[in-house]
ChimeraX commands (.cxc) that place a marker at each C-alpha (Angstrom):
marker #1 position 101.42,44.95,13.01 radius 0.5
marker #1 position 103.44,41.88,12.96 radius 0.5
marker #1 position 104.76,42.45,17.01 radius 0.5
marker #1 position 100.91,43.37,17.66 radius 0.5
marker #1 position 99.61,39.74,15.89 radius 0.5
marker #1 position 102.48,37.65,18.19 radius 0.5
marker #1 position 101.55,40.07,21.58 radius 0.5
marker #1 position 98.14,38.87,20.97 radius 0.5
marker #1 position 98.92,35.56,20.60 radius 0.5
marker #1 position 101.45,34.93,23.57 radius 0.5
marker #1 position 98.95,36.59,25.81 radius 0.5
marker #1 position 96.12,34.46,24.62 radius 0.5
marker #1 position 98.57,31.33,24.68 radius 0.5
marker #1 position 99.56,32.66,28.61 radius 0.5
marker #1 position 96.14,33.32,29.72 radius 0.5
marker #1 position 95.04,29.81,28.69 radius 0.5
marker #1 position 97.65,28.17,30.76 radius 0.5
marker #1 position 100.12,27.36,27.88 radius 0.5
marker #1 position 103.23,28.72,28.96 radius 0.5
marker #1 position 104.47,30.23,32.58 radius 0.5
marker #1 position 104.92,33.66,33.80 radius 0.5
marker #1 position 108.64,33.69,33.12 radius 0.5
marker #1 position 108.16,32.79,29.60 radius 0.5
marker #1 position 105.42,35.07,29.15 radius 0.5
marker #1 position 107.50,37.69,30.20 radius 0.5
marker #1 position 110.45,36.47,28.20 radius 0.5
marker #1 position 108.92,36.60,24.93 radius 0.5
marker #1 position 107.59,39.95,25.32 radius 0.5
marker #1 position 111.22,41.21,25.96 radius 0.5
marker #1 position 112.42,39.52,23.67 radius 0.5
marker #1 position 109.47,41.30,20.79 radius 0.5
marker #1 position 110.37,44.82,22.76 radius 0.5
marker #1 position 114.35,44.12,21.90 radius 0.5
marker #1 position 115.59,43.33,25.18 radius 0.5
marker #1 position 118.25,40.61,25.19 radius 0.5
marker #1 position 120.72,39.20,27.96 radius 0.5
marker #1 position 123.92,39.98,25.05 radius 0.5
marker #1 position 123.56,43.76,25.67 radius 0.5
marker #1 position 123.57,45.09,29.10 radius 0.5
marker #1 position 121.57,48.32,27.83 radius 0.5
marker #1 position 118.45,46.43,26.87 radius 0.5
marker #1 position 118.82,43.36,29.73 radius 0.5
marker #1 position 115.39,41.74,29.98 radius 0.5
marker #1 position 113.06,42.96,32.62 radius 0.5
marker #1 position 110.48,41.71,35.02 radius 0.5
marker #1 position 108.38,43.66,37.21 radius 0.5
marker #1 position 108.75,43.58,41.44 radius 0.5
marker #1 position 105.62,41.86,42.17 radius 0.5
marker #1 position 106.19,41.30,45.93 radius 0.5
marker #1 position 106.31,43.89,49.04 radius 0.5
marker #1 position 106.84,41.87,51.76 radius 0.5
marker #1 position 110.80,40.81,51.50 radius 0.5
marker #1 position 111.18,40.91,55.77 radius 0.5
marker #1 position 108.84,37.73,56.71 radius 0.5
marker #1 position 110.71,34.19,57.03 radius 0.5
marker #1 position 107.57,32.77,55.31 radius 0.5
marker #1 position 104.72,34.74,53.26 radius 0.5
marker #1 position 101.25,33.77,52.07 radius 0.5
marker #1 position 100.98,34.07,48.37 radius 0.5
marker #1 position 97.43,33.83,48.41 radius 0.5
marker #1 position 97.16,37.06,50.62 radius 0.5
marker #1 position 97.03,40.23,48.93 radius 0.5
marker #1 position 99.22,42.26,51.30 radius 0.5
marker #1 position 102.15,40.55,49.75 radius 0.5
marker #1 position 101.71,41.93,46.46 radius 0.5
marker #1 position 103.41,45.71,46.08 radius 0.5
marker #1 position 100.52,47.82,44.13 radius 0.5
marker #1 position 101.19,47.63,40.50 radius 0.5
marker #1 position 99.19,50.69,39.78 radius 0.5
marker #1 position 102.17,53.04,41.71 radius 0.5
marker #1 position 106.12,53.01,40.50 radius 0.5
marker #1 position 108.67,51.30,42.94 radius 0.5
marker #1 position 109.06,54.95,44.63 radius 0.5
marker #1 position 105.83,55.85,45.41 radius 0.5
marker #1 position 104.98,51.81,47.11 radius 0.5
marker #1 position 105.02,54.03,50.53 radius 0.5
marker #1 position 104.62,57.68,51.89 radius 0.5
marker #1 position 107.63,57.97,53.02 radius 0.5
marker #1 position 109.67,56.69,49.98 radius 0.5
marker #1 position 107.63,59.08,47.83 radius 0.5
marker #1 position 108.49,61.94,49.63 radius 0.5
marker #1 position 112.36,61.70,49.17 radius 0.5
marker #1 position 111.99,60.79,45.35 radius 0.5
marker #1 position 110.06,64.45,45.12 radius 0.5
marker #1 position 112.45,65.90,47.41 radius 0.5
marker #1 position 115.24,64.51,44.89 radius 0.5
marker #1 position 113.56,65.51,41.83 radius 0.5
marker #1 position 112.68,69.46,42.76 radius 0.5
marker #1 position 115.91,69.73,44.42 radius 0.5
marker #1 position 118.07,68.24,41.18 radius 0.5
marker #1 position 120.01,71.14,39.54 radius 0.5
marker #1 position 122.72,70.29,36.72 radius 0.5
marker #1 position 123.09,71.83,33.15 radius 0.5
marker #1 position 123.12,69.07,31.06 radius 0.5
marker #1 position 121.04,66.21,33.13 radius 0.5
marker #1 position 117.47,67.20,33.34 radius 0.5
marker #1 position 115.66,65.98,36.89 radius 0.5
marker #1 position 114.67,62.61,37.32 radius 0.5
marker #1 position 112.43,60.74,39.87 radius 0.5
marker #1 position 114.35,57.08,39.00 radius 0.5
marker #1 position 117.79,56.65,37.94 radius 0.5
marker #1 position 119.54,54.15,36.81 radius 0.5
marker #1 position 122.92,52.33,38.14 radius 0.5
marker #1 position 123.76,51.49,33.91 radius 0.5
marker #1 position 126.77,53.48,33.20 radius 0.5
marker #1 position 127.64,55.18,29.68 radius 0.5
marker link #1:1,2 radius 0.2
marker link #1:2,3 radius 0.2
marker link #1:3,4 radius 0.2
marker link #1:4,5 radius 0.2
marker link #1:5,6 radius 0.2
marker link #1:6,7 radius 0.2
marker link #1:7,8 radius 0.2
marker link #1:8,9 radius 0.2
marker link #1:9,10 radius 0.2
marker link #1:10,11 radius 0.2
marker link #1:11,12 radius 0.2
marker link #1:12,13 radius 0.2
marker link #1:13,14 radius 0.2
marker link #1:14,15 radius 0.2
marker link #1:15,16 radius 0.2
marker link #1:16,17 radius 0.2
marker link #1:17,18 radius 0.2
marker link #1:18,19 radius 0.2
marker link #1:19,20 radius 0.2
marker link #1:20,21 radius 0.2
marker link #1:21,22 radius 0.2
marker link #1:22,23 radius 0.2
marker link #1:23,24 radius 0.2
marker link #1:24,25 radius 0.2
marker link #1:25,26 radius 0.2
marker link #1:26,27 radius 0.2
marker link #1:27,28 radius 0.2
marker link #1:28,29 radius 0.2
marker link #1:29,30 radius 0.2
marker link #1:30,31 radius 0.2
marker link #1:31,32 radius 0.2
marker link #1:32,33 radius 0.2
marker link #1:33,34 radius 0.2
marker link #1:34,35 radius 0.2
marker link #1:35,36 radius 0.2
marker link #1:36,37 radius 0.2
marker link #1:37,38 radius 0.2
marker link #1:38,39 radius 0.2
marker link #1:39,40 radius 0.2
marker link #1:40,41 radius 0.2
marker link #1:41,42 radius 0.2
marker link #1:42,43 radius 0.2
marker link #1:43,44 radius 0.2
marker link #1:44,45 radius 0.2
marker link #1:45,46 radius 0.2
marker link #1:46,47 radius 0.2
marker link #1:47,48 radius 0.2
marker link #1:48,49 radius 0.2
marker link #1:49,50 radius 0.2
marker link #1:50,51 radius 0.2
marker link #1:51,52 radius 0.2
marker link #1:52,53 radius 0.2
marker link #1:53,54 radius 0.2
marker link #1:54,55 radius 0.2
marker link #1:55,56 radius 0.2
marker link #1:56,57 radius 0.2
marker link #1:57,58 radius 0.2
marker link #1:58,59 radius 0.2
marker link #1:59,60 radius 0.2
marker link #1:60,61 radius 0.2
marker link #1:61,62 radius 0.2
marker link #1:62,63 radius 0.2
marker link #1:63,64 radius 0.2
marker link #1:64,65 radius 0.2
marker link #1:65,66 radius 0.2
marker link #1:66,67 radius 0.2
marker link #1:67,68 radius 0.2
marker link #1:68,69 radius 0.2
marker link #1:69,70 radius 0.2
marker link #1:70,71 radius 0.2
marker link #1:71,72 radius 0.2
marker link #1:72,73 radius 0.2
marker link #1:73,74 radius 0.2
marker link #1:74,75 radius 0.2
marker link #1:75,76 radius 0.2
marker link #1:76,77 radius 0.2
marker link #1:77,78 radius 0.2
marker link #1:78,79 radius 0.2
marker link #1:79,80 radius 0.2
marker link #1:80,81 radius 0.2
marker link #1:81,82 radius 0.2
marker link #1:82,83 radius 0.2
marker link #1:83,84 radius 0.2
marker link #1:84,85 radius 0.2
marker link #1:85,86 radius 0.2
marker link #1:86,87 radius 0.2
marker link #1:87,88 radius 0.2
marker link #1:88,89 radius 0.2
marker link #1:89,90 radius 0.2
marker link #1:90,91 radius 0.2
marker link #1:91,92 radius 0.2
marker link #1:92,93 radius 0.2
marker link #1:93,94 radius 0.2
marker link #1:94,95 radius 0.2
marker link #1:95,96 radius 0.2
marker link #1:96,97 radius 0.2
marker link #1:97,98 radius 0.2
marker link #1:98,99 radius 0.2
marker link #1:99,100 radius 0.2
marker link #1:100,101 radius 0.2
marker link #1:101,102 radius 0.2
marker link #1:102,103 radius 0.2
marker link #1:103,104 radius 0.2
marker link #1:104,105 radius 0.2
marker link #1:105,106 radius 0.2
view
């Protein structure tokens, strides 16, 4: 209950302007144990922007925001496709299939 009372609060302290999106997003790795001493549980922050090709891009535009309602694979046809492909084609004994990996080492 204690993590839900400060989650509350930092997004009604955010929403009225008191503290920036990096903080924001700081603090609420920091309540979800994420921390920059342990590699495992690094802080993370979401990719908000698809256009990375254009020498200049409008933030006010909407095209230049990736769709936060789809995962990083499935931001295109095309890059969907392969993750699937990945997934039904995975076959291993002890590592089930997986649409994301990650490059964290054990």
């Amino acid at each position: 209950q204690y993590l839900e009372m400060n989650a509350e609060k930092l997004y009604r302290e955010w929403r009225q302007g008191k503290m920036s999106n990096f903080e924001y997003l700081m603090q609420l790795n920091t309540l979800a144990g994420r921390s920059y001493d342990d590699l495992t549980q690094y802080p993370v922050f979401p990719w908000v922007l698809s256009d990375y090709e254009s020498e200049e891009i409008d933030l006010s535009d909407p095209k230049v925001y990736r769709d936060l309602s789809k995962p990083m694979g499935a931001q295109n046809p095309a890059r969907l496709v392969e993750f699937i492909k990945r997934y039904e084609s995975w076959v291993d004994d002890t590592i089930p299939p997986f649409f994301y990996g990650t490059h964290y080492s054990v």
